[in-house]
C-alpha positions in Angstrom: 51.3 71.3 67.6 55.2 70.7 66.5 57.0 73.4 64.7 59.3 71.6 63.0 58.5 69.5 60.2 59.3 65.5 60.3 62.7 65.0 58.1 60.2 61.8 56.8 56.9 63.8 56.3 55.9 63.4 51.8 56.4 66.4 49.7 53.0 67.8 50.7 49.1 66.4 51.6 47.8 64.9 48.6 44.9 65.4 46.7 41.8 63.9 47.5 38.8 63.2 45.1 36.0 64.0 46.3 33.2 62.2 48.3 29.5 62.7 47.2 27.2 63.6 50.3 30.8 64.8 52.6 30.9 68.2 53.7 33.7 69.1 56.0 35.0 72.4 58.3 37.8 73.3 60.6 36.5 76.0 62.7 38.6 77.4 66.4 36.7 77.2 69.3 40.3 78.1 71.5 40.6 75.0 73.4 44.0 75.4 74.1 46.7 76.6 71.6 47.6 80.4 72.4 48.7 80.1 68.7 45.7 81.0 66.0 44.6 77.6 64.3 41.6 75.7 64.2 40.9 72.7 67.2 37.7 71.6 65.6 36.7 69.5 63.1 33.4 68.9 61.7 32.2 66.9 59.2 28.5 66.4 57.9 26.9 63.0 56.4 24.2 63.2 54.2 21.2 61.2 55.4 21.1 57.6 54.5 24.7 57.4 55.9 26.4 54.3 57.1 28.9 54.0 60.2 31.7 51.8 61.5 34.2 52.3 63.6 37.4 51.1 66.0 37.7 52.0 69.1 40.2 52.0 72.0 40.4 48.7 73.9 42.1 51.5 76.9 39.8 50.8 80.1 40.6 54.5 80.7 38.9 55.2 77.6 37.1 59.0 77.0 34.2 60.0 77.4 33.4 60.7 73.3 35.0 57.1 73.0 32.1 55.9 75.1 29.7 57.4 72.9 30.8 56.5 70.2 30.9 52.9 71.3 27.1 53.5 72.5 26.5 54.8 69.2 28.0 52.5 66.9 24.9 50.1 67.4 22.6 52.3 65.9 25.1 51.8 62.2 23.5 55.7 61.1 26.0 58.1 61.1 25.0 62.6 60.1 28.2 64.0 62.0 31.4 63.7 63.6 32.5 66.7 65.8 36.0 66.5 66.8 38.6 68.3 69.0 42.2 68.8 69.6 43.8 70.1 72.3 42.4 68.1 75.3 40.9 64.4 75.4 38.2 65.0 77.5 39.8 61.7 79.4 39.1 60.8 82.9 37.3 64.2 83.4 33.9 62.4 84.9 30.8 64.1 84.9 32.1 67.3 83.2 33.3 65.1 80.7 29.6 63.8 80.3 28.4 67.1 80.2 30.8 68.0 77.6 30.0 65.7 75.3 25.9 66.1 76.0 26.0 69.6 75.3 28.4 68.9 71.6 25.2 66.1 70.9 22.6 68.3 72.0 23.8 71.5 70.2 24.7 69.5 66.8 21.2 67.4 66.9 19.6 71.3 66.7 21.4 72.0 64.2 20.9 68.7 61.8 17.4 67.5 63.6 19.0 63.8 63.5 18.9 61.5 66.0 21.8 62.2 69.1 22.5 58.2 67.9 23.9 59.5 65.1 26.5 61.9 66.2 30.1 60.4 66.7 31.9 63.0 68.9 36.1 62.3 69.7 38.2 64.1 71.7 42.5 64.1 71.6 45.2 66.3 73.4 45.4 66.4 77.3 44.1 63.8 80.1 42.4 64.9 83.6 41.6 68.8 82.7 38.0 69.6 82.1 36.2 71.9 80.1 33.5 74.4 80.2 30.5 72.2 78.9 29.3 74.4 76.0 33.4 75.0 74.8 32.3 73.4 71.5 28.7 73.6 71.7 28.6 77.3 71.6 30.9 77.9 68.4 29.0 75.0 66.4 26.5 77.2 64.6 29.6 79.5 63.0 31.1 75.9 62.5 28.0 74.7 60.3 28.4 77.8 58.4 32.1 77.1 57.0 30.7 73.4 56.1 31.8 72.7 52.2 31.6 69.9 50.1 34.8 67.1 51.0 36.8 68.2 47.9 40.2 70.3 47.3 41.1 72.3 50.1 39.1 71.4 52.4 40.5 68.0 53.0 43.7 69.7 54.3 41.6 72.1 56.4 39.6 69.0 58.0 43.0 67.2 58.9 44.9 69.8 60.3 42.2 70.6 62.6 42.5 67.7 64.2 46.5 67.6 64.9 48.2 67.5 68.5 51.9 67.2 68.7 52.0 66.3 64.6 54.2 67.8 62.5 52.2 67.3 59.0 48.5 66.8 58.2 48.1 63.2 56.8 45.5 62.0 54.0 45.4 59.5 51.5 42.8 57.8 49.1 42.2 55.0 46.8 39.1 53.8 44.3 37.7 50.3 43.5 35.2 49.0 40.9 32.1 47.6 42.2 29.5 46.7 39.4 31.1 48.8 36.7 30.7 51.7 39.2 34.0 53.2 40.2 33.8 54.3 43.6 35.6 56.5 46.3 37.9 56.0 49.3 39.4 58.9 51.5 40.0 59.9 54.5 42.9 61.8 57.1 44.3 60.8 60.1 46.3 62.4 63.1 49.0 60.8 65.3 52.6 61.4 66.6 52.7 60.2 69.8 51.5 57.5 72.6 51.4 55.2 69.3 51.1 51.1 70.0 48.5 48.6 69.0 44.5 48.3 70.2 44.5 51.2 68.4 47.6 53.0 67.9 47.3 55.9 69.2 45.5 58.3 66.8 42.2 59.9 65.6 41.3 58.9 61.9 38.2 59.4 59.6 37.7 57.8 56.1 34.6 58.5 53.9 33.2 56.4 50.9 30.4 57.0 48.4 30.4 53.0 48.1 26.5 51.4 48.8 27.6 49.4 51.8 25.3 48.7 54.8 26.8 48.7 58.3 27.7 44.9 58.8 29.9 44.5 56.1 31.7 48.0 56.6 32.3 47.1 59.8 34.1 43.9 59.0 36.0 45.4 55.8 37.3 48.3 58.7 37.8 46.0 61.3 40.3 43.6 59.0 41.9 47.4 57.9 43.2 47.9 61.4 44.1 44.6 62.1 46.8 45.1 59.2 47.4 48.6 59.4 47.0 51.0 62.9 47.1 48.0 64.6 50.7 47.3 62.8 52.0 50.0 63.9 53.9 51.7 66.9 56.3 54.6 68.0 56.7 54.1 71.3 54.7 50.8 72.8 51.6 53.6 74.3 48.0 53.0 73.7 46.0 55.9 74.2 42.9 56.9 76.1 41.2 58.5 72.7 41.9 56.6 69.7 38.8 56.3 67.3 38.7 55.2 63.8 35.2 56.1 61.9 34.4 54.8 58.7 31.4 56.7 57.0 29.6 55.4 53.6 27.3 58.0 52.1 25.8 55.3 49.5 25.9 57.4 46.6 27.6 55.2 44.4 25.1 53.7 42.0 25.7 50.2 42.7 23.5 48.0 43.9 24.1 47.5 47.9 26.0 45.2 49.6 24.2 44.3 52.3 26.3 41.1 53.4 29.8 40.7 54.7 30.0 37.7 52.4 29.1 39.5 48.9 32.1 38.8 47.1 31.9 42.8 45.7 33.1 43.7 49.3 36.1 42.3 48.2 37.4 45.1 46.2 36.2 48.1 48.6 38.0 46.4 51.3 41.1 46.2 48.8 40.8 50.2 48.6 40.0 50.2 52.3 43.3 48.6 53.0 45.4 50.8 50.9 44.0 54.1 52.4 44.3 52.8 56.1 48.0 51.2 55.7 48.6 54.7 53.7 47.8 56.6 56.7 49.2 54.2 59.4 52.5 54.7 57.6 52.3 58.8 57.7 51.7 58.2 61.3 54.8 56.7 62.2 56.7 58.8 59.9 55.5 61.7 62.3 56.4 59.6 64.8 57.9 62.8 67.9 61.3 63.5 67.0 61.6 60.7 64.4 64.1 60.6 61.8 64.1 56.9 60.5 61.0 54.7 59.3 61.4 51.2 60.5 60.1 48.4 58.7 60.1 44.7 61.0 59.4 41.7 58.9 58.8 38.2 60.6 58.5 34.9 58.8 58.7 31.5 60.2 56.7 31.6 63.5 54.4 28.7 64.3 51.5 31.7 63.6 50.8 35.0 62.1 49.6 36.0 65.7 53.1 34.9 67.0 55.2 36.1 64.0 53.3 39.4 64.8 53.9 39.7 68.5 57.6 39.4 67.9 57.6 41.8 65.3 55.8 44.5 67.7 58.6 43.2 70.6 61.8 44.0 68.3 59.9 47.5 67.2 58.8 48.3 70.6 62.3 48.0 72.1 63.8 51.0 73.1 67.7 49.6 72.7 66.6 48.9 69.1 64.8 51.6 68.5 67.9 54.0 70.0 70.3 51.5 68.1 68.5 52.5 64.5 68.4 56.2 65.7 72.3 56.0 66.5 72.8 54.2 63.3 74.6 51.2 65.5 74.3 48.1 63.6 73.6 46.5 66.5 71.8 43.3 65.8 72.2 41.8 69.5 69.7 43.5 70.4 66.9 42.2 67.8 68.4 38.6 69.3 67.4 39.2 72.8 63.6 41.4 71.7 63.0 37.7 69.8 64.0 35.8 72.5 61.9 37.7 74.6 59.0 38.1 72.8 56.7 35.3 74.7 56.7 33.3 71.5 58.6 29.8 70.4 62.2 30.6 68.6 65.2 28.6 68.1 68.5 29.9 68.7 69.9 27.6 66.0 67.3 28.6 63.2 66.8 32.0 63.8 68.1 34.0 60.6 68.4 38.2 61.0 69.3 40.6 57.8 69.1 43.9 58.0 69.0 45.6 54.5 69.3 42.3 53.0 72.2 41.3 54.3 71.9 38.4 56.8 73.9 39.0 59.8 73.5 35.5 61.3 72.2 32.1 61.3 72.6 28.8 62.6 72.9 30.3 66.2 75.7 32.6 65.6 77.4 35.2 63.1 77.4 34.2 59.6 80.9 33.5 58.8 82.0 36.2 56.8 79.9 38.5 58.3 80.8 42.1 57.0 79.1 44.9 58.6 79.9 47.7 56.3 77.1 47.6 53.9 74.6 47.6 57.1 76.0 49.9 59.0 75.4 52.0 55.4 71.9 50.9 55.3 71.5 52.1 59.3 72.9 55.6 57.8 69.1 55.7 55.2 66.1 56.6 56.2 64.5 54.1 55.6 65.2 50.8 57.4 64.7 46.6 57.0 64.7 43.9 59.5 64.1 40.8 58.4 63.8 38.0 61.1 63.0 34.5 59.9 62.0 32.2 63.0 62.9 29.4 60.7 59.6 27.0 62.7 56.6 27.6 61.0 54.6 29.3 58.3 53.7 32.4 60.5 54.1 36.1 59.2 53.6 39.7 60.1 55.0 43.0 59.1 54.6 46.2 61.3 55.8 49.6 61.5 57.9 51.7 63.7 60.2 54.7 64.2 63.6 55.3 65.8 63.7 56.7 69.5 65.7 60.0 69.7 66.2 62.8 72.1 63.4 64.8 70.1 60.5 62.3 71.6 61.8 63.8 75.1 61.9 67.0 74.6 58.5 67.3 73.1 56.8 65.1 75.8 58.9 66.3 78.6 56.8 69.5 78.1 53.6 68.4 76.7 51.2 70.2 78.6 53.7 73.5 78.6 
């Protein structure tokens, strides 16, 4: 885990309601940190609980992610067991082990179903580990269990951190049926952040009355808009799981359908809380110190508009342009042109800021590159790129790319 603390990172975690039939714990079964903190995270559904989840599209994916996949089908979810500190990626059998023994030994100690324990894994690749590591320390785990309220939302999150610098949570609430109802949920992620899932371990809870099918499709629409809009530095990652867990305590009646127009409003919530965290991601972004903000209108679709915006914030000149505070636009000019997508050099439009740098296939006239280069000096950063050929939009997230993201992955595993 970092030391120092992003220069982007909020004031401090927030405060997040609570979530009837959530109990969470951070516990330290020594993993890997030398330093004392907790590496494990468990949290405990009541029974009745519903599940969805995104996973890793990585073919190199872990073994937790594959049983979580395997589990997902079964739409009951009692706990999630989590560690930081190694992946349990590409470490075979053992890693099959590993994850038996976490099922076998929390199954014990709930008498669910092993179906309805969603294990994940983040930190190292390739190194495995003792079988019972986790396993073994579970009982003393259960026994720090306490209702998913005050401080032990921040005890949860941090848990689960690798290289970040801040624990990240958010929450939101919706009206379904007169009954107000809860969203919340932390996240972790710093590094190896792109698309299909960014890179990242995150858990949201709700009290909402919501059967499996439509959760899944309220989540999976989340993503497409929030993780999946985000990047720091164009890596997907081996681990990256995203579980959604509804207790149905609300008093509402369920929604049992993905077309109930009352799904509406959750996924509203839903959105908020996952864009909420996607953006505290990238602010921890290793060795950031600008948020990025990439804005494309005009492509002939929103799947086109979005792969150019991931091209111009997955470039490293741009990326080290916004970290050097170099107004230099040329290089948004050549990510669009290389983007895969239609563009026009002669109705492409660029601002940065809200100044518009150039048009009709060349410098505006005029041009004056003070006030940008002043917005390059902010934190916070625009570009705007209008493709000027269709009705196509997306907006995604990144970070700027500075010596920091070396030094803390040139010695990763040191």
């Amino acid at each position: 885990m970092a030391t120092a603390v992003s220069p982007l990172a909020p004031a401090s975690f927030p405060s997040l309601p609570p979530v009837a039939g959530v109990r969470l714990a951070g516990h330290r079964a020594g993993i890997r940190y030398k330093t004392p903190r907790n590496d494990v995270m468990v949290a405990v559904l009541d029974a009745g609980s519903s599940v969805a989840a995104v996973l890793t599209r990585s073919l190199t994916a872990s073994a937790p992610v594959h049983r979580c996949r395997a589990h997902l089908a079964g739409g009951a979810v009692r706990a999630l067991v989590v560690n930081a500190g190694n992946s349990n990626a590409f470490t075979g059998k053992a890693g099959e082990a590993f994850v038996d023994a976490t099922i076998d030994a929390t199954v014990s100690l709930l008498g669910c179903k092993p179906t309805e324990i969603f294990p994940a894994s983040t930190g190292v690749i390739g190194q495995p580990m003792p079988a019972d590591l986790i396993a073994k320390s579970l009982p003393e785990a259960f026994g720090k269990l306490a209702p998913a309220e005050g401080e032990a939302w921040e005890v949860a999150a941090r848990a689960i951190m690798t290289t970040d610098t801040f624990p990240k949570g958010a929450s939101a609430t919706a009206t379904i049926d007169g009954v107000t109802v809860t969203v919340a949920g932390f996240a972790k992620g710093s590094g190896m952040i792109a698309p299909d899932m960014a890179t990242m371990l995150a858990y949201v809870f709700t009290d909402a009355n919501i059967a499996p099918a439509p959760l899944q499709t309220a989540l999976s629409a989340a993503t497409d808009r929030s993780f999946n809009a985000i990047t720091v530095d164009g890596d997907t990652s081996t681990s990256d799981t995203l579980v959604l867990c509804a207790t149905r305590k609300a008093d509402h009646a369920a929604i049992e359908d993905a077309g109930d127009p009352r799904l509406v409003a959750f996924a509203t919530a839903l959105d908020a809380v996952c864009l909420d965290l996607a953006k505290q991601i990238v602010r921890d972004g290793e060795g950031a110190t600008k948020f990025v903000e990439v804005r494309v209108t005009g492509a002939e679709s929103d799947a086109a508009a979005k792969r150019i915006a991931l091209t111009i914030a997955n470039s490293p000149l741009v990326k080290t342009a916004v970290a050097g505070e170099d107004a230099n636009w040329g290089r948004i000019v050549a990510a669009v042109g290389r983007a895969g997508e239609r563009a026009d050099r002669d109705l492409l439009v660029i601002s940065a800021g809200g100044v518009q740098i150039c048009a009709n296939g060349m410098e505006v006239p005029g041009y004056d590159e003070a006030p940008v280069a002043a917005h390059m000096k902010g934190q916070e950063i625009l570009f705007e790129v209008d493709i000027g050929l269709g009705s196509g939009k997306a907006t995604v997230w990144t970070c700027d790319l500075t010596h920091g993201y070396i030094d803390i992955n040139g010695s990763y595993r040191s």
